[in-house]
PAFIFI-686312 format. One line per field, with one value per residue: residue in one letter; x, y, z of N, C-alpha, C, O, CB in turn. Coordinates in steps of 0.2 Angstrom, whole numbers, plus 2048, in hexadecimal, padded with zeros to 3 digits. Atoms other than C-alpha are relative to their C-alpha. Glycine has a CB too. Layout:
BEGIN
residuo: A|...
nX: X|...
nY: Y|...
nZ: Z|...
caX: X|...
caY: Y|...
caZ: Z|...
cX: X|...
cY: Y|...
cZ: Z|...
oX: X|...
oY: Y|...
oZ: Z|...
cbX: X|...
cbY: Y|...
cbZ: Z|...
// end
This chain:
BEGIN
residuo: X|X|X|X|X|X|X|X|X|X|X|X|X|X|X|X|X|X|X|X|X|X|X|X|X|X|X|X|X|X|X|X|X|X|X|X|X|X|X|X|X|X|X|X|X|X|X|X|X|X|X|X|X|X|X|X|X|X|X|X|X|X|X|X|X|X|X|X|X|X|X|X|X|X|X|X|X|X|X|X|X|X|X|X|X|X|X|X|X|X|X|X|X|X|X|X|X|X|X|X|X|X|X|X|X|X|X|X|X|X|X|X|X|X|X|X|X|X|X|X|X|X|X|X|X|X|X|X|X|X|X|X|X|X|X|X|X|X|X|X|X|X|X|X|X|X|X|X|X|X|X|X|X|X|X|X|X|X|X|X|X|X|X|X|X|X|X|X|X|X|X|X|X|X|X|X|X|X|X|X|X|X|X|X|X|X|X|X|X|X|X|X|X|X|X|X|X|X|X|X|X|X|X|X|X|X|X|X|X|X|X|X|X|X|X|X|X|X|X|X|X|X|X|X|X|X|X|X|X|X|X|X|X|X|X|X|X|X|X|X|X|X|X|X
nX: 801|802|802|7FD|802|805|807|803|801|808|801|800|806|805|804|805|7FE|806|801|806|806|806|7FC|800|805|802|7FB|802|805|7FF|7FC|804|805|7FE|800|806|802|7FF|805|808|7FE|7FD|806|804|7FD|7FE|7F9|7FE|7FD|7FB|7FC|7FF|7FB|7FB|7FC|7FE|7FE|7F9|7FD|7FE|806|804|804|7F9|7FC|7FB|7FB|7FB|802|7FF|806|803|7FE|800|807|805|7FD|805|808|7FC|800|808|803|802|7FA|7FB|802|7FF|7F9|7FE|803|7FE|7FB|800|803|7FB|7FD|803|800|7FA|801|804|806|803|807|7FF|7FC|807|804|7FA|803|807|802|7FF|803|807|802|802|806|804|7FF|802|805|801|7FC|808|807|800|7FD|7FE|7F9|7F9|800|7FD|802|7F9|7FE|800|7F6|7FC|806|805|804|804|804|7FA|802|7FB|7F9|7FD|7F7|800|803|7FE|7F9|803|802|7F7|7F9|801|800|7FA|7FC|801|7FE|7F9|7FF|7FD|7FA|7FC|804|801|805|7FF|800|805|803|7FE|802|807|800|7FB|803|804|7FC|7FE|808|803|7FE|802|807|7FE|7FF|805|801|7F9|800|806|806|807|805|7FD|806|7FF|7F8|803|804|7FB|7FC|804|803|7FA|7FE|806|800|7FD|801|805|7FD|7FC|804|804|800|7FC|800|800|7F8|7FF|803|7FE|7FB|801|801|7F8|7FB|804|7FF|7FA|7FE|7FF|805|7FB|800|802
nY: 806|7FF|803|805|800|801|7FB|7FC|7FA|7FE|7FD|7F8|7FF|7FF|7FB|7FD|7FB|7F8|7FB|800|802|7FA|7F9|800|7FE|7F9|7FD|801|7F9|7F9|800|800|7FC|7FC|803|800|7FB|7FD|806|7FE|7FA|7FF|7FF|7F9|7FA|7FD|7FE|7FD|7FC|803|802|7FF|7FC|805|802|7FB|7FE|801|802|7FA|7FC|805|807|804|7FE|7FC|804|805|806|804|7FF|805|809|801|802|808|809|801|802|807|803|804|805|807|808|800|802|807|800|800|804|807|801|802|805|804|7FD|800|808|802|7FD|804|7FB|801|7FE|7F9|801|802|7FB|7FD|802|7FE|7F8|7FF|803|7FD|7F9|800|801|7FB|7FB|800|7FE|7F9|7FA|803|7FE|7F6|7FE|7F9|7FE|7FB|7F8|7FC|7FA|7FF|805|805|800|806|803|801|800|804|7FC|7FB|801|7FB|800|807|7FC|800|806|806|800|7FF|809|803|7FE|800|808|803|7FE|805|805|7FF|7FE|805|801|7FB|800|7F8|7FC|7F9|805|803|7FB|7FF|804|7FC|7FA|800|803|7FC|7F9|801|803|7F8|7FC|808|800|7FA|801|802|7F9|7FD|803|801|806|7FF|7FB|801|805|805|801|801|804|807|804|801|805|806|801|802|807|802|803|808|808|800|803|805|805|803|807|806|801|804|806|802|804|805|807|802|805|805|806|802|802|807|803|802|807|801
nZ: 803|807|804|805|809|802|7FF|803|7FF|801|805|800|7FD|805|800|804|806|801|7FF|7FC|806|7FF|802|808|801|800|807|808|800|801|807|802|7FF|806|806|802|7FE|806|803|7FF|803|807|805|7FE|802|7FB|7FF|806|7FF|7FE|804|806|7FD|7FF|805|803|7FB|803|808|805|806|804|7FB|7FB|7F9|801|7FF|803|806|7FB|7FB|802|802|7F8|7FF|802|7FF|7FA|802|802|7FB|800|807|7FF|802|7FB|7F9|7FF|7FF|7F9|7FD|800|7FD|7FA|7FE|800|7FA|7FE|801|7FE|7F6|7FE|7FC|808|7FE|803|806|802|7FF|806|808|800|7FE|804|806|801|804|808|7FE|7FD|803|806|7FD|7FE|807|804|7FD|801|806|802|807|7FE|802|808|800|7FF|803|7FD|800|800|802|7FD|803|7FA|7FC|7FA|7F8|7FB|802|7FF|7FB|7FA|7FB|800|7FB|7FA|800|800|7F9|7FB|800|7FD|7FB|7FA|802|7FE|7FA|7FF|800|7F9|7FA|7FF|804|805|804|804|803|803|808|804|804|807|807|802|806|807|803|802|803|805|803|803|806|805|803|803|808|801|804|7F8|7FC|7FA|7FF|803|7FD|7F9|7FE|7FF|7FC|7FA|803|7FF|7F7|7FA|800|7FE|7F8|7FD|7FF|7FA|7FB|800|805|7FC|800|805|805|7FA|802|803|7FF|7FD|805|805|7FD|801|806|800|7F8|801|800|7F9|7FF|7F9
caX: 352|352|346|34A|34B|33C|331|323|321|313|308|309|2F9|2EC|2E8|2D7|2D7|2C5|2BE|2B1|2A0|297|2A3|2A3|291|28F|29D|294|284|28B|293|282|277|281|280|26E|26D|276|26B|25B|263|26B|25C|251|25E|263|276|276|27C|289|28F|291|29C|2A7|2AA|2AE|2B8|2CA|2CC|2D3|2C8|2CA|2C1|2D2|2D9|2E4|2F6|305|304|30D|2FF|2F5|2FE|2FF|2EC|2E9|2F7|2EC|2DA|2E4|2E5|2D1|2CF|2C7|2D7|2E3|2D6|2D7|2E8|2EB|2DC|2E4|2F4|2EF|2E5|2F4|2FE|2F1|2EF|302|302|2F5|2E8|2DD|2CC|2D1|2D6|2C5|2BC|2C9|2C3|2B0|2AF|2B8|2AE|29D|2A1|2A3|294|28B|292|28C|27C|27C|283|273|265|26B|273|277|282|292|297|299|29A|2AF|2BC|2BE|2D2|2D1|2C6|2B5|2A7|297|28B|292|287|28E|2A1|2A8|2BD|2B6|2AA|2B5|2C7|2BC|2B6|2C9|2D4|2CB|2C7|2DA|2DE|2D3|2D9|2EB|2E8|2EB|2FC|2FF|2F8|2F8|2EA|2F1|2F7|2E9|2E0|2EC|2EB|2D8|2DB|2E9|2DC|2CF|2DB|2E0|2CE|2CA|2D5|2D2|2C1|2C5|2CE|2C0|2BB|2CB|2CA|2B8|2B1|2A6|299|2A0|28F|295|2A7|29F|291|29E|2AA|29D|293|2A5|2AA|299|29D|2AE|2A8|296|2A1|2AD|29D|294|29D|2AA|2A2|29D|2B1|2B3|2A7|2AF|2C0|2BB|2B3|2C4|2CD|2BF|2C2|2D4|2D7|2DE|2D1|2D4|2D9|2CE
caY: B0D|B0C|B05|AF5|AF6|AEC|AF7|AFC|B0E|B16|B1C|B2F|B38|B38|B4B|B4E|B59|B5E|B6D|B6D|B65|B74|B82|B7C|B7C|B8F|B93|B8A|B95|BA3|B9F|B9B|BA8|BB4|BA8|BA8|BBA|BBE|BAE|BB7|BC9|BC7|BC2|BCF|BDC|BE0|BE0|BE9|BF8|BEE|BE6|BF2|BFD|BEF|BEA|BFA|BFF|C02|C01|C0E|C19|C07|BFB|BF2|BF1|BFD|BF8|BEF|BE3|BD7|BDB|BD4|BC3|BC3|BC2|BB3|BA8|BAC|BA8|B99|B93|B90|B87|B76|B6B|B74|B72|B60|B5E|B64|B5B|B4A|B4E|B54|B45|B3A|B44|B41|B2D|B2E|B36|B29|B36|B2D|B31|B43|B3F|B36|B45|B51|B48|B48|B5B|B5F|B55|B5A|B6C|B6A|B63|B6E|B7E|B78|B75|B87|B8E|B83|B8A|B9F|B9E|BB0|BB7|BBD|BCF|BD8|BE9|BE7|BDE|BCC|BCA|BB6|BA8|BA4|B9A|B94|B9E|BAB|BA9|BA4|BA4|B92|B9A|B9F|B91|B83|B8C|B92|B7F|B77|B81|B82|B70|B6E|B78|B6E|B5F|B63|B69|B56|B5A|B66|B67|B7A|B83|B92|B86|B80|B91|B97|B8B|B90|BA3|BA1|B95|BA0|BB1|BA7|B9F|BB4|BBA|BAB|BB3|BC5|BC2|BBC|BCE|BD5|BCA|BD1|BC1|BC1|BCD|BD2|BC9|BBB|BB8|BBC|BAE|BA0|BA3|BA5|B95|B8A|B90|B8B|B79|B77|B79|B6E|B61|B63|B60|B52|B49|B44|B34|B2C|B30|B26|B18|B18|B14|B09|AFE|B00|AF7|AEA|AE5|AE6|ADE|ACB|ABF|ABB|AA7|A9E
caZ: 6C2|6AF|6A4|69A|686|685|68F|688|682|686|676|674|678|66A|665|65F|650|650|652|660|658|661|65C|649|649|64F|643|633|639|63A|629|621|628|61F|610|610|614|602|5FA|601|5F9|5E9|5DF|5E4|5DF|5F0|5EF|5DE|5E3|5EE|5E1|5D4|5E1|5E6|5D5|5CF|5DE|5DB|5C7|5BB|5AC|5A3|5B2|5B4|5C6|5CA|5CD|5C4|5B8|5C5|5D1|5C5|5C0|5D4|5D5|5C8|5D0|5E0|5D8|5D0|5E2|5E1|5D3|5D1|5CA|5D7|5E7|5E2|5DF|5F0|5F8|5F1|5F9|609|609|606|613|61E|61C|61E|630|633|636|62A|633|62E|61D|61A|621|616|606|60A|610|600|5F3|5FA|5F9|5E7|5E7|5F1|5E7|5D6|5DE|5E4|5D3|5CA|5D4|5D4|5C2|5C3|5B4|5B6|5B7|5A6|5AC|5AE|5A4|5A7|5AC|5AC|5A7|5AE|5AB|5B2|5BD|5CA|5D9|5E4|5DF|5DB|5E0|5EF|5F6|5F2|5F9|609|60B|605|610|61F|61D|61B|62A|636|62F|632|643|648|648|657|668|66A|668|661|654|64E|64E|645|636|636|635|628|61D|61F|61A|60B|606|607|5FE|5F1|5EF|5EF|5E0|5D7|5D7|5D3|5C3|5C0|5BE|5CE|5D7|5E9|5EF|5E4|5EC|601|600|5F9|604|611|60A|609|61D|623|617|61E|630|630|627|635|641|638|62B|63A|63F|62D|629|639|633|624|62A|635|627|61D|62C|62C|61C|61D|62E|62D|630|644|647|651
cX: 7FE|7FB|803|800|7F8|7F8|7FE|7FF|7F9|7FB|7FF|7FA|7FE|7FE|7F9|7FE|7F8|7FE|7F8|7F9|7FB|801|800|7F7|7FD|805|7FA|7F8|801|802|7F8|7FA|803|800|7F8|7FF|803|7FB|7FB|800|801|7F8|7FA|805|803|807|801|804|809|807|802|805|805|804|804|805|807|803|801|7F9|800|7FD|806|801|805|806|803|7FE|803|7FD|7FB|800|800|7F8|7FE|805|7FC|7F9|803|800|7FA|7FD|800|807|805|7FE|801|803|803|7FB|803|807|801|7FD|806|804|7FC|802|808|804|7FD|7FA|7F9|7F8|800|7FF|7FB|7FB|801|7F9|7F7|800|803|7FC|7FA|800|800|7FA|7FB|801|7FC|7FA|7FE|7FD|7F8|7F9|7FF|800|800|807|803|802|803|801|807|804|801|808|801|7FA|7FB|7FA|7FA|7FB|804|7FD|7FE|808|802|807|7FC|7FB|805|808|7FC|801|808|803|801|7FF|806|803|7FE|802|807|802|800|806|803|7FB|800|7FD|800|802|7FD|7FB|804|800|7F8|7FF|805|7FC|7FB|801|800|7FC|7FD|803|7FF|7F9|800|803|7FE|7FC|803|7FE|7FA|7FC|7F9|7FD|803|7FC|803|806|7FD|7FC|805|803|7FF|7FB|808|804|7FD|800|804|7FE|7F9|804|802|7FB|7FC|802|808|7FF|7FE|808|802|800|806|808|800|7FD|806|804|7FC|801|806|804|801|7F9|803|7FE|7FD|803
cY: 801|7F8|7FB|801|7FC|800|801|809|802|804|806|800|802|806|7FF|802|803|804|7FD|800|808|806|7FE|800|807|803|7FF|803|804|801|801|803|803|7FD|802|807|805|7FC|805|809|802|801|804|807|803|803|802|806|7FE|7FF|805|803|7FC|7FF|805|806|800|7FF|807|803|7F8|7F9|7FB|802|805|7FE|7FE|7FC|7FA|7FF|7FA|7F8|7FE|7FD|7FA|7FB|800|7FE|7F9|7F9|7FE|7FD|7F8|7FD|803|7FE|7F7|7FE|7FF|7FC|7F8|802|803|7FB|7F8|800|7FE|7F7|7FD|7FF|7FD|803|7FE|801|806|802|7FF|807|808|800|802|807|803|7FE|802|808|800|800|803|809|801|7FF|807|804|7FD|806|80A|801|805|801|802|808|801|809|803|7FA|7FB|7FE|7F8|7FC|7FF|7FE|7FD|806|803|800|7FA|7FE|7FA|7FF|7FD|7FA|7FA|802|802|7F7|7F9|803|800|7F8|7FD|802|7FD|7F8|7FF|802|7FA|802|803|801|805|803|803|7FF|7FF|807|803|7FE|802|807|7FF|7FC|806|807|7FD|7FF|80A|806|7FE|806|809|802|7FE|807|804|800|804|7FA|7FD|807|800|7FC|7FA|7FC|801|7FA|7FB|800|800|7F8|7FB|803|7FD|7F8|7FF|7FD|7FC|7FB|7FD|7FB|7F7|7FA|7FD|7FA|7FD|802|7FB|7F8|7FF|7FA|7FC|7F9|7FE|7FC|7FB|7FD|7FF|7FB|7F9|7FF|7FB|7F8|7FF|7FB
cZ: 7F9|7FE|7FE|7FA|7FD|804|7FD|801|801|7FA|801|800|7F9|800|7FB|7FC|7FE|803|806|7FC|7FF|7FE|7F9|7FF|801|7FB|7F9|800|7FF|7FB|7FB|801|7FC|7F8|7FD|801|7F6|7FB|7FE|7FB|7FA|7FC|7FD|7FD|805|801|7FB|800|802|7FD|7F9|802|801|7FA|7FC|804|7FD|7F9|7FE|7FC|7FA|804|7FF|806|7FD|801|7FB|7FC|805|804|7FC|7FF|809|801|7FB|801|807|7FE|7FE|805|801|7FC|7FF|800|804|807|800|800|807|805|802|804|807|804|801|807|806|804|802|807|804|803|7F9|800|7FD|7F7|7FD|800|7FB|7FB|7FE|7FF|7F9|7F9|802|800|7FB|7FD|802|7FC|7FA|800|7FF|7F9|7FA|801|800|7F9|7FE|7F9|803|7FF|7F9|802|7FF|7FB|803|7FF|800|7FE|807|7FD|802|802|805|807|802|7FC|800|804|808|804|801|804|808|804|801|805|809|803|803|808|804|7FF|804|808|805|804|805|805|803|7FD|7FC|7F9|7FA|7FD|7FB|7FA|7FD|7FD|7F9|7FA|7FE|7FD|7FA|7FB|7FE|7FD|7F9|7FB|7FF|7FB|7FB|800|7FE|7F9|7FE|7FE|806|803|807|802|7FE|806|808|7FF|7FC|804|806|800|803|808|802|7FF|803|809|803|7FD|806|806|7FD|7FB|805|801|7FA|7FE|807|7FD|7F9|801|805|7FD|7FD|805|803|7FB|800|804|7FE|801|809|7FE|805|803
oX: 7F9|7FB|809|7FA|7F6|7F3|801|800|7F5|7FD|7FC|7F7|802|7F9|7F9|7F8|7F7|7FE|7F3|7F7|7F8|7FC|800|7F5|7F8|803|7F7|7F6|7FD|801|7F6|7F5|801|801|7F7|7FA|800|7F9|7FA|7FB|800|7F5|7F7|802|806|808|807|809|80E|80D|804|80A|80A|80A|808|806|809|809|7FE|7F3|7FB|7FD|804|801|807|805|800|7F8|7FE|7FE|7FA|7FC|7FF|7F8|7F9|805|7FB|7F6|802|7FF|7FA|7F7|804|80A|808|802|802|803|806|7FE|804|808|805|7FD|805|805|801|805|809|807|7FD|7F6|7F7|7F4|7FC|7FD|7F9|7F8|7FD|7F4|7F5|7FF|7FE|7FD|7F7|7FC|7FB|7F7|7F6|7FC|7F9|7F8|7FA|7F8|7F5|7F6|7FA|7FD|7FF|80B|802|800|809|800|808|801|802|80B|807|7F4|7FD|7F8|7FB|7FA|809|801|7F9|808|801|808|7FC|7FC|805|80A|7FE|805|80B|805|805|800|807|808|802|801|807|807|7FE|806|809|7F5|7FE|7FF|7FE|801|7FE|7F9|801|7FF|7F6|7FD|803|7FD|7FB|7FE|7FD|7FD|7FA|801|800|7F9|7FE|801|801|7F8|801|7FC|7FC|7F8|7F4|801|805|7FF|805|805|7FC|801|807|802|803|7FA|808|808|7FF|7FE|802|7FF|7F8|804|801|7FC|7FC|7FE|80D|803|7FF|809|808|804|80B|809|806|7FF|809|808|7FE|802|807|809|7FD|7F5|807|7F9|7FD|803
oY: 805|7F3|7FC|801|7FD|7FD|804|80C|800|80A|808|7FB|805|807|7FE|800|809|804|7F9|805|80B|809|804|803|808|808|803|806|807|806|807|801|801|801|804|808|80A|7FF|807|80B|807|806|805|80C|809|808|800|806|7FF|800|802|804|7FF|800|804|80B|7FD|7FC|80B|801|7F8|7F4|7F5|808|806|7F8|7FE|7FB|7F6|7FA|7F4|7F4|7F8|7F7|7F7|7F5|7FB|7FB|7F4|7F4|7F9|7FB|7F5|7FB|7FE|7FB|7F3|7FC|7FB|7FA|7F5|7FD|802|7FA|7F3|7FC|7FC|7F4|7F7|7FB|7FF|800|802|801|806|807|804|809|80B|804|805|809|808|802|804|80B|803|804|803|80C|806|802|809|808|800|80A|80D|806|807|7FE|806|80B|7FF|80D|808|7F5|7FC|7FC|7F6|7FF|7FF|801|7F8|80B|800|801|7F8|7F8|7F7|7FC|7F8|7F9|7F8|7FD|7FE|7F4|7F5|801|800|7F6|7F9|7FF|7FB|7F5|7FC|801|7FC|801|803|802|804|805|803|803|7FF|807|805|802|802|808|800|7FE|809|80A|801|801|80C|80B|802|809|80B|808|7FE|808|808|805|806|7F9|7FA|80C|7FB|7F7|7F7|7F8|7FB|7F5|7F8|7FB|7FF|7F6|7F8|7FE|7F9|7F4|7FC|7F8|7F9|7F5|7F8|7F6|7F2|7F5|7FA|7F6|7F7|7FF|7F9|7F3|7FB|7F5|7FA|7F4|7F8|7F8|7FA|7F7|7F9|7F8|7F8|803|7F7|7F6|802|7FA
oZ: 7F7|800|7FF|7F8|7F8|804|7F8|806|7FD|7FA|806|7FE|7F5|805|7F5|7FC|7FB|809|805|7F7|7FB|7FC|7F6|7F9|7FE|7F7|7F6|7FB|7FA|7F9|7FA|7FF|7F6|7F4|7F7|7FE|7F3|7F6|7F9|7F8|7F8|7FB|7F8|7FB|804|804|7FB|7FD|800|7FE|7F4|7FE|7FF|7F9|7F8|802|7F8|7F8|801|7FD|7F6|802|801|808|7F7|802|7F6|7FC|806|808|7FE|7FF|80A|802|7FD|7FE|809|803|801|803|804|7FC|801|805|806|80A|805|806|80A|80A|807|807|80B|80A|805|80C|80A|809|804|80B|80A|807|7F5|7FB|7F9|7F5|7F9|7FB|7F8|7FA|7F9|7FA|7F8|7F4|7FD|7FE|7F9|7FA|7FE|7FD|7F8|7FB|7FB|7F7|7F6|7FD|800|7F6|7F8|7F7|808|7FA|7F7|7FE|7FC|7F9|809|7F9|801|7FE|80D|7F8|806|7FE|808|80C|800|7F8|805|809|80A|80A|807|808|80C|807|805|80A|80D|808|807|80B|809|804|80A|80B|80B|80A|805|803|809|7F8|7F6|7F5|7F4|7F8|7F7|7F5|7F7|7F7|7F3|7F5|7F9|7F9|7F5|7F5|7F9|7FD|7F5|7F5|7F9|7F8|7F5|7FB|7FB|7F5|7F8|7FA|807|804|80A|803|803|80A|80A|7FE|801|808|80B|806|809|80A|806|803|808|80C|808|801|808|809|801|7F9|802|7FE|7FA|7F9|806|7FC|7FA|7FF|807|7FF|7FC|802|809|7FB|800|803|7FB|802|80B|7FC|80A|809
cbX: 7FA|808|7FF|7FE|808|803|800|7F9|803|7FF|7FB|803|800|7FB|805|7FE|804|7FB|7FF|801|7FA|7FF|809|804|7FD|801|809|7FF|7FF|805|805|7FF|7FE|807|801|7FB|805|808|7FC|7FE|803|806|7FE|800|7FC|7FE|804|7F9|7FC|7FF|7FD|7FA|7FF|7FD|7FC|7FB|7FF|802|7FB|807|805|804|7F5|807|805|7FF|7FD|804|804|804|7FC|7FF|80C|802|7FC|7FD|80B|7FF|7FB|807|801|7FC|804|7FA|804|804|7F7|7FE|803|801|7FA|801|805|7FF|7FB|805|801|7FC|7FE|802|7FE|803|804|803|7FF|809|806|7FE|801|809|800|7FC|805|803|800|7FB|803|803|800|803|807|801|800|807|80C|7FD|800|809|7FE|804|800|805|804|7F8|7FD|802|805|7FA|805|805|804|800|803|805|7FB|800|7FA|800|804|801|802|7FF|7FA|800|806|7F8|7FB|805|801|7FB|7FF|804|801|7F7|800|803|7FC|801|801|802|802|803|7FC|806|7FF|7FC|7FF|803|800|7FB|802|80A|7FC|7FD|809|803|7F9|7FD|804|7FA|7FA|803|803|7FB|7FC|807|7FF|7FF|806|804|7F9|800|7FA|802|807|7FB|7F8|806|805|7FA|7FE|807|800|7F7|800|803|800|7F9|804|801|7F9|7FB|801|7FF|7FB|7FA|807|7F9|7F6|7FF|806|7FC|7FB|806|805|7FA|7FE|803|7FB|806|800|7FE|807|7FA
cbY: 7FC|800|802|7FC|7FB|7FC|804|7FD|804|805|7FC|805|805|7FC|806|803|7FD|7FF|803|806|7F6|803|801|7F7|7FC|803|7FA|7F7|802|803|7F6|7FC|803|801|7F7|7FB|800|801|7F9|801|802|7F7|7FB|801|804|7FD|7FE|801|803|7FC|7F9|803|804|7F9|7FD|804|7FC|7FC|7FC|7FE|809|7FE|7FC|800|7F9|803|7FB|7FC|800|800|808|801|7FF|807|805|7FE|7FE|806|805|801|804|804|802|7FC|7FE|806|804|7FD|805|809|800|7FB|803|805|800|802|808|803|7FF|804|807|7FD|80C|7F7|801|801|7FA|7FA|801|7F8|7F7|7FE|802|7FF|7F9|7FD|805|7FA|7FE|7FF|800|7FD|7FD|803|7FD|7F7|7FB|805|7FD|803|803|7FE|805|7FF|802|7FF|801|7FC|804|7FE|7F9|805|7FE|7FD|7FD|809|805|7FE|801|7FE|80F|806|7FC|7FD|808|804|7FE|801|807|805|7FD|802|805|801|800|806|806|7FD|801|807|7FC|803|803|805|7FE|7FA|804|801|7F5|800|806|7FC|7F7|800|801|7FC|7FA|803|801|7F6|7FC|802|7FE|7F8|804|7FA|7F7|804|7F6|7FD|7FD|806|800|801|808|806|801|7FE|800|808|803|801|805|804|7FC|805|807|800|7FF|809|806|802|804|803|7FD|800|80A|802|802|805|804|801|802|807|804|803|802|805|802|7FC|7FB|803|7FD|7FE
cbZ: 804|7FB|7FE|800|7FC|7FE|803|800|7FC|805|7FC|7FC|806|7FF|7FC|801|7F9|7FF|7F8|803|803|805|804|7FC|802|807|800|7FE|804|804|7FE|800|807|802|801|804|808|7FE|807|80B|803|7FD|801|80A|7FC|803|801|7FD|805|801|7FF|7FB|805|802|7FC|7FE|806|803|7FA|7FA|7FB|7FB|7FC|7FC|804|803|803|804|7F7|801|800|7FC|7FB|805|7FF|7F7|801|803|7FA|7FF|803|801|7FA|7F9|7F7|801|802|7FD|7FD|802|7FC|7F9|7FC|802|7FA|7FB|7FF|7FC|7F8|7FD|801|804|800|7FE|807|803|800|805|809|7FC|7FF|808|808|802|7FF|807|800|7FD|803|808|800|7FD|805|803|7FB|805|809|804|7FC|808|7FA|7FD|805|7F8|806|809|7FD|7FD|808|808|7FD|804|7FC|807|802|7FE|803|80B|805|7F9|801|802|7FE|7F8|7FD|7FE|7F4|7F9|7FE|801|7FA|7FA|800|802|7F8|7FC|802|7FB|7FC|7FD|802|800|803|803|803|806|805|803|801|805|805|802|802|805|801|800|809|805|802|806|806|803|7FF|801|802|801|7FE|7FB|7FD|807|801|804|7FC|7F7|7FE|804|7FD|7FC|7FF|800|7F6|7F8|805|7FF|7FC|7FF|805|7FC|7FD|802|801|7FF|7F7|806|804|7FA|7FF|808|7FD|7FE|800|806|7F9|7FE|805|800|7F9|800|806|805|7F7|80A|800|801
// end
């Protein structure tokens, strides 16, 4: 027996796309222990040594990297990748994309989670206002205070953001994990190239983008329902006016 043409279809099954509230809150732990753990160490002088071998790790007799010169142009179209006006750029457009796919709860939570790291970084970068290393040449612009990393909190924060965002879109686990490691590779290598360049402390570069995982994944946990509220106000105000 066939159906009729104006059978209803049944609405496909609504995927989830967040992250377990429980499992993002031991993650953003685990992120910010380690945060606070270089916090509590830098200022003291404790990772002085750390940082002076890291930074001096792998360069020639003139403290440039080692390597190609196309190595190098390779490393600041990768730090480029972490920089305010492109994370935004790509914020608004996975934010569109988002809104487009109707995942607009997502989309909202997106925007938030991205704008209070900003936020939350410059904060940081206020309250340490470490200087930047001089000890190596400085291979690209930088400007501000160095602990903790701005690169690395804000790609840490954006990309993992974007990737639980996106994991909407598919209903296999391996999937969805997969978009998280591949953000988190990319966010750390983001930040590894801010000691490349010399313009960050190894210290400096771990606590961002240990700092911007642990925002990614408490936003994840808690800025869920006011992106909820929100778009539930927006189709409040929008919504006709029902006839009585």
């Amino acid at each position: 027996m066939h159906a009729s043409p104006e059978s209803p279809v049944a609405p496909r099954h609504r995927i989830d796309p967040r992250i377990n509230p429980r499992r993002a809150l031991i993650a953003a732990l685990a992120c910010w222990s380690g945060f606070a753990a270089f916090a509590w160490a830098m200022p003291a002088g404790r990772t002085a040594q750390f940082d002076r071998l890291g930074l001096l790790f792998w360069r020639a007799h003139d403290l440039r990297p080692l390597g190609p010169t196309w190595l190098l142009e390779w490393v600041r179209d990768l730090t480029a990748m972490g920089g305010f006006l492109q994370l935004k750029l790509y914020t608004i457009f996975a934010v569109v994309a988002l809104f487009w796919l109707r995942c607009r709860r997502e989309g909202v939570l997106l925007a938030l989670t991205v704008l209070s790291a900003s936020l939350v970084n410059v904060a940081f970068k206020a309250v340490f206002g470490r200087p930047r290393p001089e000890i190596v040449p400085h291979l690209t612009e930088a400007g501000g205070a160095s602990f903790p990393s701005g690169h690395s909190f804000n790609a840490a924060s954006s990309y993992i953001a974007f990737a639980l965002a996106f994991a909407a879109l598919s209903p296999r686990a391996s999937v969805r994990h997969t978009l998280v490691a591949a953000a988190m590779l990319l966010s750390l290598a983001i930040a590894w190239s801010r000691v490349w360049l010399g313009v960050h402390w190894p210290s400096d570069v771990m606590a961002g983008w240990l700092g911007g995982a642990g925002w990614a994944f408490l936003a994840s946990a808690l800025l869920y329902r006011p992106a909820e509220t929100v778009v539930h106000a927006a189709d409040e105000l929008t919504a006709p006016e029902k006839v009585s």
